[in-house]
C-alpha positions as CSV (number, residue, x, y, z in Angstrom):
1,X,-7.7,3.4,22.6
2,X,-7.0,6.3,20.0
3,X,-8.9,6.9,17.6
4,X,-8.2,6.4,13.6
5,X,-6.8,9.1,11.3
6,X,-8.5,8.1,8.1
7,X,-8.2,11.2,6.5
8,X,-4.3,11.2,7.1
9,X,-4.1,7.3,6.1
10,X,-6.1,8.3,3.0
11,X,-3.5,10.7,2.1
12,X,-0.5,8.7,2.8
13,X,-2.2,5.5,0.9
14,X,-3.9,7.4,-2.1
15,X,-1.4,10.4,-2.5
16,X,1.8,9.2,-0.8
17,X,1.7,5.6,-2.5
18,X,-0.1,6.1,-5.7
19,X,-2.9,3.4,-4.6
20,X,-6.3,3.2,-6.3
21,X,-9.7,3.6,-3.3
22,X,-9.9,-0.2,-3.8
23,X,-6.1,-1.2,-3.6
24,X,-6.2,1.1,-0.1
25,X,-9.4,-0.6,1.1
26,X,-8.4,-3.9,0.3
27,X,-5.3,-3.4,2.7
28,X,-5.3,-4.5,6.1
29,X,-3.9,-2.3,8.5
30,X,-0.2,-3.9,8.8
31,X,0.0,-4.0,5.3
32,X,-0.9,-0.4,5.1
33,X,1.8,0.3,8.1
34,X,4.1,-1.5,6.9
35,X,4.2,-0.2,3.2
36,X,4.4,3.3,5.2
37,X,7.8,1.8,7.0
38,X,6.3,1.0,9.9
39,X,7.3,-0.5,13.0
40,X,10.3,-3.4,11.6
41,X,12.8,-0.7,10.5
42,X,11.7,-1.8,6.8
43,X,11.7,1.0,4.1
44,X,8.7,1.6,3.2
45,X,7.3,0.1,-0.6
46,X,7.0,3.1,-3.1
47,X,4.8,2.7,-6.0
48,X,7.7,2.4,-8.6
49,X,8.7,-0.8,-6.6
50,X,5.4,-2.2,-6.1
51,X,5.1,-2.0,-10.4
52,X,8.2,-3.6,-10.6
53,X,7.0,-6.2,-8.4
54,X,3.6,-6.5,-10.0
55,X,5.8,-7.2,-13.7
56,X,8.2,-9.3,-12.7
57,X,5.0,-11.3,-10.5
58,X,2.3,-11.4,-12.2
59,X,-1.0,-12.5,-11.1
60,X,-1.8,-15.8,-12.2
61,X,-5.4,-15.4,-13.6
62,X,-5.3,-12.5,-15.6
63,X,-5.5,-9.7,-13.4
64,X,-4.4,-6.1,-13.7
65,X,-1.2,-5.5,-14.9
């Protein structure tokens, strides 16, 4: 088992994809990997997409946004 990289997940989460402590923390690790392009061949979800996302799907109860 190998160990975790938090400072260079930090980066890549906070710097890298623009995302708040909490919005990292609240991540689980495959939604972190994956929004980094992870294993999947998917591109990996840049922060200008992610606020397009958030406007054309809001949250329901009133949430950030």
């Amino acid at each position: 088992m190998s160990a975790v990289d938090w400072p260079a997940l930090m980066r890549a989460g906070l710097r890298g994809l623009g995302l708040s402590p909490a919005e990292f923390w609240a991540l689980t690790p495959f939604e972190l990997e994956m929004m980094l392009g992870g294993p999947g061949g998917l591109a990996p979800l840049r922060r200008a997409r992610l606020d397009e996302l958030m406007r054309d799907f809001p949250d329901a109860g009133g949430g950030r946004g």
